[in-house]
C-alpha positions, -999 to 999 in steps of 0.1 A, spaced: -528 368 708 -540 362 670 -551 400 650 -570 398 619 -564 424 595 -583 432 563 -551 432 542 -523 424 545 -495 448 521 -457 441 518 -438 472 514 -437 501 531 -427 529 503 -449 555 487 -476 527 469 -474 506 503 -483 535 519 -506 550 503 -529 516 501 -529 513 538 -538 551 548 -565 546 517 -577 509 536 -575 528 567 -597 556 556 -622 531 542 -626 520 576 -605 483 571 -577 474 592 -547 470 569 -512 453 581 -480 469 564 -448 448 564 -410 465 559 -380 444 556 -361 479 565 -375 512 575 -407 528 555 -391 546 522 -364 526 523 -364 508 492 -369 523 455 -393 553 470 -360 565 492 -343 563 461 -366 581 437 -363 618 430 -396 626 446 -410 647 418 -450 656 413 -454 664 378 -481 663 354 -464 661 315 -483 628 302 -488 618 272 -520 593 287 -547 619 297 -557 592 329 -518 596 339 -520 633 341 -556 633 361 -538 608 385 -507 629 386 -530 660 394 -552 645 421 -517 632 435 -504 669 434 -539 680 455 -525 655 483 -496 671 484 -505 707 487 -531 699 513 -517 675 527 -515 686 564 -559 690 564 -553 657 544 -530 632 562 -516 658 591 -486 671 601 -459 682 573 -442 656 544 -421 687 529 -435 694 500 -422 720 478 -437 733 449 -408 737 423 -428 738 389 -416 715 361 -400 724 327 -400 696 299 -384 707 265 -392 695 235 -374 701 200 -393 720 172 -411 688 156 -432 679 184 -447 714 190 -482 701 175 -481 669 203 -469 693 226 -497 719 222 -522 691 221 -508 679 252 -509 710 274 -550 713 260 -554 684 275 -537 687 303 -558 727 303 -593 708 306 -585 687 333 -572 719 353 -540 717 350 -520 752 350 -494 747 322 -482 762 292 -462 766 261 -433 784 260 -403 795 243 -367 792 250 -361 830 253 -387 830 283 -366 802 304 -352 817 333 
């Protein structure tokens, strides 16, 4: 019995994944292909982390809207994917702090909650 599908995606880890629930949304009837099980490859490898440090301010609004999928993701997708919110500390010697605090204002208008700190306030 022949299907037809809209799209046809090889690789079922996180950016496999994500294209065919995003298809499927849209109303188009993706096919995903897996050589193994879904994750398997470089995505069960990876360390999993959601951050937002960029330097590219369209890296860190992608990284944020990624993080909103996260936290919500149960109205979102359904069901769990256990997420935990850990927080995210990147250091930086002394010579950077003007890049650094240019950084964070970016990442500041595009909502993100981060800040500047000091090594005394590391806990």
């Amino acid at each position: 019995m022949p299907q037809n599908f809209d799209a046809i995606i090889i690789g079922a880890g996180v950016m496999g994944t994500s294209i065919a629930f995003h298809l499927t949304e849209r109303g188009l009837k993706p096919l995903l292909l897996e050589r193994k099980q879904v994750g398997y490859g470089a995505t069960g490898s990876s360390s999993g982390l959601v951050r937002m440090h960029y330097d590219l301010e369209v890296e860190s609004h992608l990284a944020w809207v990624s993080f909103q999928y996260f936290r919500n993701w149960h109205e979102r997708v359904g069901g769990e994917c256990g997420f935990t919110r850990t927080g995210f500390l990147h250091i930086e010697p002394e010579k950077h702090a003007v890049q650094l605090r240019s950084n964070v204002e970016m990442q500041k208008r595009l909502g993100i909650p981060t800040e500047v700190i000091g090594g005394a306030d590391v806990k």
